[in-house]
C-alpha positions as CSV (number, residue, x, y, z in Angstrom):
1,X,0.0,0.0,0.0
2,X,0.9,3.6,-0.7
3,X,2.9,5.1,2.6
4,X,0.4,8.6,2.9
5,X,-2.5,5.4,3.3
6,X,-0.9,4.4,6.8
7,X,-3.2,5.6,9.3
8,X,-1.5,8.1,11.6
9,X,-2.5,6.7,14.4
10,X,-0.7,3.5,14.8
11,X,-2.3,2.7,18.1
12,X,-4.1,-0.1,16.6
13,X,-1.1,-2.0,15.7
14,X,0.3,-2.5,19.6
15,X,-1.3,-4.9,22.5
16,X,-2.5,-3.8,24.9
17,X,0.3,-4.4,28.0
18,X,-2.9,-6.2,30.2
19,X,-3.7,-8.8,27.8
20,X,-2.0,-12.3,27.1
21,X,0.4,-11.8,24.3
22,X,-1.6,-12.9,20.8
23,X,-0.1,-12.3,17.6
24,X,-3.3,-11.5,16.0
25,X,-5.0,-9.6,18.9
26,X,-4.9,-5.6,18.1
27,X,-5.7,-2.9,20.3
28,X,-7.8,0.4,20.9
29,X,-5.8,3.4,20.3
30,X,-3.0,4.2,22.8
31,X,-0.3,5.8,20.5
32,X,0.3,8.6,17.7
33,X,2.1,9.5,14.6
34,X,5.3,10.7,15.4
35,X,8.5,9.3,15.9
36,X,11.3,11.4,17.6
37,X,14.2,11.8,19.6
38,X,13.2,15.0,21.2
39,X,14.1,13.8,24.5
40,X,14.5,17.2,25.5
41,X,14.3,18.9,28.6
42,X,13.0,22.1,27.4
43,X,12.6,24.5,30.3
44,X,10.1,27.1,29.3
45,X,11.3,29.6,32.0
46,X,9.4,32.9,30.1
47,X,6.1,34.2,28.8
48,X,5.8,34.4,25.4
49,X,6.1,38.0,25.4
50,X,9.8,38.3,26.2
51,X,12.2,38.8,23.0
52,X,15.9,36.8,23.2
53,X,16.9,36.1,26.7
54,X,20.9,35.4,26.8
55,X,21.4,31.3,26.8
56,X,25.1,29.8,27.4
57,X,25.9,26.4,26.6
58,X,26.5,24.5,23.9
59,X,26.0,21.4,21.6
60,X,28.5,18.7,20.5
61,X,28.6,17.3,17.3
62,X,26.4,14.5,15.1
63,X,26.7,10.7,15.3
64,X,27.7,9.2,11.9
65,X,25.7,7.7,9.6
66,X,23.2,7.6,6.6
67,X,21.3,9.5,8.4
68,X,23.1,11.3,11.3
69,X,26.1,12.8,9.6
70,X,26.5,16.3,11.7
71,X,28.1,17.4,14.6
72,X,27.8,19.1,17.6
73,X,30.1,21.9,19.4
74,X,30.4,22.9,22.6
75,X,29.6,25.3,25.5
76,X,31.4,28.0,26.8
77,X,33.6,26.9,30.1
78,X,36.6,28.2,29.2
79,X,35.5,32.0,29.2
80,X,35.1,33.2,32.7
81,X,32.4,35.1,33.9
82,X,33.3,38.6,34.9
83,X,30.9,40.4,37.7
84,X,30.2,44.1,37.9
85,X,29.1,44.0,41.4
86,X,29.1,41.7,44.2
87,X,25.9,42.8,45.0
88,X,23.8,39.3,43.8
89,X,21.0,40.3,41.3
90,X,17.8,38.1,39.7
91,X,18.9,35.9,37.1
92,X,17.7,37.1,33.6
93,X,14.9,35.1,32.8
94,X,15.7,33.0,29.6
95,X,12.9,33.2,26.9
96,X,13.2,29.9,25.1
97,X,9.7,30.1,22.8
98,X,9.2,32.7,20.6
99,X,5.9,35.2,20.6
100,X,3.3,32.8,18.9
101,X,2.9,34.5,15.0
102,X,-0.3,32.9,14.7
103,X,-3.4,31.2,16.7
104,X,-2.6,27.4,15.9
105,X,-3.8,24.8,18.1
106,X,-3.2,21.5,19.0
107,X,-4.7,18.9,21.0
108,X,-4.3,19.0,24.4
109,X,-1.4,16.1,25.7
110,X,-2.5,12.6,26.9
111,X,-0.4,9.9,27.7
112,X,3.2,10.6,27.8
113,X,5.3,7.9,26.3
114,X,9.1,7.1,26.8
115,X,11.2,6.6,23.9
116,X,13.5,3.8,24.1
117,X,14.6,2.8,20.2
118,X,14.9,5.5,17.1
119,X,14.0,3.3,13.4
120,X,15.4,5.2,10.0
121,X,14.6,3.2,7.3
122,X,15.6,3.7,3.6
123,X,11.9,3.5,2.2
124,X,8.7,5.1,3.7
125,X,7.1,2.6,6.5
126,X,4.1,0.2,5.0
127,X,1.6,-0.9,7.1
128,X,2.9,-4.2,6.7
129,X,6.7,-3.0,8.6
130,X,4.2,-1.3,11.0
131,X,2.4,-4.9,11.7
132,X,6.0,-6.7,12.6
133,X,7.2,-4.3,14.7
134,X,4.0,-3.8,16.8
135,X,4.2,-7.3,17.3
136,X,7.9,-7.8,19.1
137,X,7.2,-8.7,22.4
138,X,7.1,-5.9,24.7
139,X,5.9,-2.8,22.0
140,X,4.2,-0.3,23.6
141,X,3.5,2.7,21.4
142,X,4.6,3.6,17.8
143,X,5.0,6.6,16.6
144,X,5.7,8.1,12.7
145,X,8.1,10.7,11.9
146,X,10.2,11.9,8.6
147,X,13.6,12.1,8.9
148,X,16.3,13.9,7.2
149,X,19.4,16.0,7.3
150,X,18.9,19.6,5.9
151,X,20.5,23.0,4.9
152,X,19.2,25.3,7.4
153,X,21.3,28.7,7.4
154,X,23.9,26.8,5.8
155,X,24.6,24.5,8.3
156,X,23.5,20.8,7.9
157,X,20.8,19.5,10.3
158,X,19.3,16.7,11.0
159,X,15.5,17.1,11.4
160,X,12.2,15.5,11.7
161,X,8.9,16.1,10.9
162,X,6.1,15.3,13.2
163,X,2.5,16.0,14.2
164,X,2.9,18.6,17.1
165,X,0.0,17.0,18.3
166,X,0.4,13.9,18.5
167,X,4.6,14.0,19.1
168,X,4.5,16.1,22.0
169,X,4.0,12.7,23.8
170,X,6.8,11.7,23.5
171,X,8.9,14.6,25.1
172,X,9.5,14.6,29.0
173,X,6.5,16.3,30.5
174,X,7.9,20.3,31.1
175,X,8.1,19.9,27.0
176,X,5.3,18.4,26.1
177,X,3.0,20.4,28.5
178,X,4.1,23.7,26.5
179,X,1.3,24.9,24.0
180,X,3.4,28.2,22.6
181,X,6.2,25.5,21.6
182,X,3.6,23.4,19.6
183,X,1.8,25.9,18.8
184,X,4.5,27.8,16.9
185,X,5.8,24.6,15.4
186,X,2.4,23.6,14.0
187,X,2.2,27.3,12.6
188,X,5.1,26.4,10.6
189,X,8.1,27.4,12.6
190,X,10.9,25.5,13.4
191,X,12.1,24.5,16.3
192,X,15.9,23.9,17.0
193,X,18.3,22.6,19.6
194,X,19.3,25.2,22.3
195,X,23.2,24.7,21.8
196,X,22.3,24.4,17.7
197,X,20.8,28.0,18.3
198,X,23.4,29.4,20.4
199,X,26.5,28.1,19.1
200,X,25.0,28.2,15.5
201,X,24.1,32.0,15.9
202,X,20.0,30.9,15.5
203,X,18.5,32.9,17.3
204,X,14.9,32.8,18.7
205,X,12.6,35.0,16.8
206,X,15.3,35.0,13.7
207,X,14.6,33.7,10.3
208,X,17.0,31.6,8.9
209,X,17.4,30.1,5.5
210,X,16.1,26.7,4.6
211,X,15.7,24.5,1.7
212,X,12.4,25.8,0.6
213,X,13.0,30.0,1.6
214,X,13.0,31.3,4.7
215,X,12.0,29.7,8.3
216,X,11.4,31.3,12.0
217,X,13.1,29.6,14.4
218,X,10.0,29.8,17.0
219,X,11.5,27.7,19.9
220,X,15.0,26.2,21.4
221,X,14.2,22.4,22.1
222,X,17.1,20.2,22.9
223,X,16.6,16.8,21.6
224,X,17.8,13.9,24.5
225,X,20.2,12.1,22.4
226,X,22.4,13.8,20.5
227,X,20.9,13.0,16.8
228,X,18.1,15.5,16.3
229,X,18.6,19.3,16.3
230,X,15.3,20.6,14.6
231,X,11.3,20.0,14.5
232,X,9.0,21.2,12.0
233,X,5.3,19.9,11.3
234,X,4.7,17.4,8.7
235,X,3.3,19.7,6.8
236,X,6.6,22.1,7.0
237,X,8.5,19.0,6.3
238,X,6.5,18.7,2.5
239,X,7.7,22.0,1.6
240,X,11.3,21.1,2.5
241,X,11.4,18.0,0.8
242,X,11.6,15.1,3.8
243,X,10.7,12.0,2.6
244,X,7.7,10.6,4.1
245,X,7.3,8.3,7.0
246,X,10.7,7.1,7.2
247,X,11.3,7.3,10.8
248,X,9.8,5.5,13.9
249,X,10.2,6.1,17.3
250,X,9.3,2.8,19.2
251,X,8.2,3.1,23.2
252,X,8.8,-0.4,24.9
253,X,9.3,0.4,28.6
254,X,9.8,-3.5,29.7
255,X,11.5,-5.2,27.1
256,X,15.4,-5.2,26.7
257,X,16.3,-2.4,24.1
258,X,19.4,-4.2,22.9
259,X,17.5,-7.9,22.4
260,X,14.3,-5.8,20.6
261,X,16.9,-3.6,18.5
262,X,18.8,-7.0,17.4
263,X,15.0,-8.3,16.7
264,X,14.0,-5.4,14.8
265,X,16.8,-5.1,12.5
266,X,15.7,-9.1,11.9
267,X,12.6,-8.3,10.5
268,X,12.9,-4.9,9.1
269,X,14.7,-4.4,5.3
270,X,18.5,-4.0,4.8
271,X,19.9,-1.0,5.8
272,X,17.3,0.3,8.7
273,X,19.1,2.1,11.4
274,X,18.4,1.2,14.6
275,X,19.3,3.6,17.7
276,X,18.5,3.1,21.2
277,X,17.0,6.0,23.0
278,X,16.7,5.7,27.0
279,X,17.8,2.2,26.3
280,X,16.0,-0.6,29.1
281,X,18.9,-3.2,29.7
282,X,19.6,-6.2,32.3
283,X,20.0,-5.2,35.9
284,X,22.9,-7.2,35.2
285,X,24.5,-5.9,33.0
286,X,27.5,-3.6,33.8
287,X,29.8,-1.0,32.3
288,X,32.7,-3.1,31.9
289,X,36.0,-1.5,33.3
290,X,39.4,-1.1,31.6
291,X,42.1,-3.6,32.4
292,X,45.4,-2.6,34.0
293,X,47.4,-3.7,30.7
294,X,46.8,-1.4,28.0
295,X,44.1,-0.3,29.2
296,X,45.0,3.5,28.4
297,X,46.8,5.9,26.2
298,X,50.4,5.4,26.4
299,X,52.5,8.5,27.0
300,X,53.5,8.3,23.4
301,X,49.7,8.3,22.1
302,X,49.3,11.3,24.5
303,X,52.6,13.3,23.0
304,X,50.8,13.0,19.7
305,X,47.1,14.1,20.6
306,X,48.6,17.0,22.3
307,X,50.7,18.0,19.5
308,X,48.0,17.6,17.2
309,X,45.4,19.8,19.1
310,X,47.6,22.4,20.2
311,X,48.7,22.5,16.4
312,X,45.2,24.0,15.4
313,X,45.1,26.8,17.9
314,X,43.5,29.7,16.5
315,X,41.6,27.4,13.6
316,X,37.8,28.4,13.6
317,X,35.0,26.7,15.4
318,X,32.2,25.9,13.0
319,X,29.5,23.8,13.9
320,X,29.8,20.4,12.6
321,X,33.4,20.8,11.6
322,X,35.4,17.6,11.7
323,X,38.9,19.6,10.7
324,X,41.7,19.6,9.2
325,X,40.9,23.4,9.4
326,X,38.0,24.0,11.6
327,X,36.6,22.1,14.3
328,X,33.2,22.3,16.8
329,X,34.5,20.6,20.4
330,X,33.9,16.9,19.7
331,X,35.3,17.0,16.1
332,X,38.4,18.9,17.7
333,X,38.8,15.4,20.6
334,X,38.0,13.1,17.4
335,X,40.4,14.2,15.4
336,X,43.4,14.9,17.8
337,X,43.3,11.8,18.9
338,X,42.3,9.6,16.1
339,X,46.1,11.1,14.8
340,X,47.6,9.1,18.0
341,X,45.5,6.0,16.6
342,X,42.6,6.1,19.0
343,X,39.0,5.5,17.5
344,X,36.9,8.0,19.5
345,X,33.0,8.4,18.8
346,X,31.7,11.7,17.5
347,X,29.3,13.1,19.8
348,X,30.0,14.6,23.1
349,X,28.0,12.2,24.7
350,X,29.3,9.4,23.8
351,X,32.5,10.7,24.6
352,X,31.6,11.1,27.7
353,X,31.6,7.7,28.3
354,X,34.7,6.1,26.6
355,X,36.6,6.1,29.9
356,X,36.3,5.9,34.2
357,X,36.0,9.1,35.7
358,X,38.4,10.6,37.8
359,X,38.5,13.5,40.1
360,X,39.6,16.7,38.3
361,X,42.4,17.0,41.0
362,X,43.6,13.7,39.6
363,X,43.3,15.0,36.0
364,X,45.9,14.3,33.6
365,X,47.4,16.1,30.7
366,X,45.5,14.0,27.5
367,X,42.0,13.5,29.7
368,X,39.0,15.0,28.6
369,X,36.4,17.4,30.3
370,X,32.6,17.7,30.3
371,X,30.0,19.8,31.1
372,X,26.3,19.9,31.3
373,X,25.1,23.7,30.1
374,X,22.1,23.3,28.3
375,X,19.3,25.2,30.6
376,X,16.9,22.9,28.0
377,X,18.2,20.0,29.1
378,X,20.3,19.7,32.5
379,X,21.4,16.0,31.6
380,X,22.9,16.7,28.4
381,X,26.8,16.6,27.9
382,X,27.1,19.4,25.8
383,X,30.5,20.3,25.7
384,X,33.7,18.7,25.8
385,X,37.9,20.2,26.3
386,X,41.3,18.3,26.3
387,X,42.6,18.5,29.5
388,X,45.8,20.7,29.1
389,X,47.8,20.4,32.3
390,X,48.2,23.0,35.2
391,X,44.9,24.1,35.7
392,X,44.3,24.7,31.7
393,X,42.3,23.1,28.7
394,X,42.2,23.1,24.8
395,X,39.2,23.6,23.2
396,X,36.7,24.8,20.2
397,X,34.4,26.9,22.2
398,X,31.5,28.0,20.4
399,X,30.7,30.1,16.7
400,X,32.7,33.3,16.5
401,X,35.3,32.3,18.6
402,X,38.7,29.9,17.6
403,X,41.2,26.6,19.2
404,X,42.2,28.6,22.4
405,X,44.2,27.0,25.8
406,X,42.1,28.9,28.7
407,X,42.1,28.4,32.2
408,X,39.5,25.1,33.0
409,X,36.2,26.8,34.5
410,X,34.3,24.3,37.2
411,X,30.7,26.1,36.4
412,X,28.1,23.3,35.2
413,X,31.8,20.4,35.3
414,X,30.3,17.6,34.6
415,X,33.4,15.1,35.3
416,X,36.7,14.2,33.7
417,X,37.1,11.4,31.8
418,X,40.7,9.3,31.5
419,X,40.1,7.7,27.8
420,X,40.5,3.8,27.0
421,X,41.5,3.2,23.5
422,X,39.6,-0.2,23.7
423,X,36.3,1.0,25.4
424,X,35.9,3.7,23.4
425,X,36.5,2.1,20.3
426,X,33.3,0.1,21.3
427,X,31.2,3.2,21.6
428,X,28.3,3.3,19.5
């Protein structure tokens, strides 16, 4: 059947969690059309009559792949904060949704659903791939999307197109309870990441340019896992040529994410990509920890990822850049040390974990350090340095700024992070 037959709704397709599990039993409606990632925290901390509250933080690259090809950058730790007066003062209250351009509504939220796998296929979904993923054991909710990666302002981003209506389910609550943001993404706005807005120079209220002419950016909505940086309706989505239906977003709070991902890509055509989201594994399952023989980066391997970053001081951060000549913060880490032969992941968050932690008095020149900066999602490593030695990092900070060694700055320090050649190269 044609993909624009699929009912939207797919809530037909999934069992209901109180019944015996029957392959042929089918449900009332529990779920909606969207698929996503937008995980996101977003904190709507103004009214919609407040114009472009300052935001720090910022947003590390783009995992690799057909369809997630970008990268993030990073926040802004290096750069102290300088205080006129001692005297404490309010903090500015951020505006994070722009003034709603036009009366668009959209239903009122039900039942909020967690993400816990991401589906890109090559073709559009049939009602047929619909059926035999509904029916893996433990399938909650399903939820339609189109995914692709865009031109927007110049940079390339990797959006989706949902029903605001029926996607804002599957967003944490503080998200999905906002009307304006829905709203003004129904209305035809788009909505982007908050460290894709602030490091990319997008700012709320600006138009930017797309595909298909110009588009408002009408909200800062930080996707949860590091793979999405924009929202626009599905009918926004038309005009900027997504193709249809290609994405699902899969809720299965009970069943393992990593035996259901292995089952899906069983049963799903070649070439599906399937990501886990808020993965559900094994209670006994643990983060295995690097052995005491080559376990870490010689002192050889750490001579030559030093010399390589502190070679590109002064190179330009762009968003997304990967180097030789300019870099965003990840990109920066990946490609320093992938010259000392170490296979690091792309994204910041992943990054994140390719090592123990370590207390930052214990850090080492060579280690890497995190933060968490995004006011739209507290959780998120957004930003990543190379730890320099003697109280000082190397870094890509954020757009308009270049490779600098600053002083480290503790504000929103996530942890420090002693790299393992052998767990990160299992990163995925």
């Amino acid at each position: 059947m044609r993909p624009s037959a699929i009912r939207q709704d797919l809530s037909f397709l999934v069992r209901s969690p109180g019944r015996r599990r029957d392959h042929r039993w089918l449900v009332p409606f529990i779920v909606v059309t969207l698929v996503a990632v937008l995980t996101a925290d977003v904190l709507l901390l103004a009214q919609s009559g407040q114009r472009d509250g300052q935001q720090s933080g910022q947003r590390d690259g783009q995992q690799s792949g057909q369809w997630a090809g970008r990268s993030e950058g990073g926040e802004r730790p290096g750069e102290g904060r300088r205080t006129a007066t001692t005297q404490p003062r309010p903090a500015p209250r951020q505006t994070l949704v722009a003034e709603a351009r036009a009366v668009q509504p959209v239903r009122p939220l039900d039942k909020l659903h967690k993400p816990h796998l991401f589906v890109v296929t090559r073709k559009p979904f049939t009602r047929e791939l619909l059926e035999k993923v509904a029916a893996q054991r433990g399938v909650r909710a399903l939820e339609l999307a189109d995914a692709a990666s865009i031109m927007l302002d110049g940079k390339r981003v990797q959006t989706l197109g949902v029903d605001p209506s029926s996607f804002r389910a599957y967003t944490p609550k503080v998200t999905a309870a906002s009307d304006p943001l829905w709203g003004n993404i129904a209305a035809g706005d788009v909505a982007v990441s908050f460290v894709l807005g602030t490091d990319g120079g997008l700012q709320l209220h600006s138009r930017v340019n797309g595909p298909a002419g110009q588009l408002r950016i009408g909200a800062y909505a930080t996707t949860g896992f590091g793979a999405v940086d924009a929202v626009v309706s599905k009918e926004t989505a038309r005009s900027l040529g997504l193709p249809r239906d290609n994405a699902l977003i899969v809720s299965a709070p009970k069943a393992d994410s990593g035996k259901l991902r292995a089952a899906l890509l069983k049963v799903l055509p070649k070439g599906t990509q399937v990501a886990m989201v808020n993965p559900v594994l094994r209670p006994a399952r643990t983060q295995a920890r690097p052995s005491a023989t080559g376990a870490y980066m010689s002192g050889e391997q750490l001579t030559v990822a030093l010399r390589a970053a502190v070679s590109k001081l002064g190179r330009p951060y762009v968003w997304g850049a990967e180097g030789p000549d300019t870099f965003d913060c990840s990109g920066l880490v990946q490609w320093a040390f992938a010259r000392a032969g170490v296979k690091m992941p792309r994204v910041t968050h992943q990054q994140w974990v390719t090592g123990p932690q370590v207390p930052l008095s214990q850090a080492q020149p060579g280690d890497l350090l995190f933060w968490r900066s995004d006011p739209t999602n507290p959780g998120y490593i957004s930003h990543v340095a190379i730890y320099w030695g003697q109280g000082k990092m190397l870094h890509a900070p954020r757009t308009g700024d270049v490779v600098k060694i600053v002083p480290v700055n503790t504000r929103n320090l996530a942890g420090v992070v002693r790299v393992s050649p052998p767990v990160a190269a299992r990163v995925r």
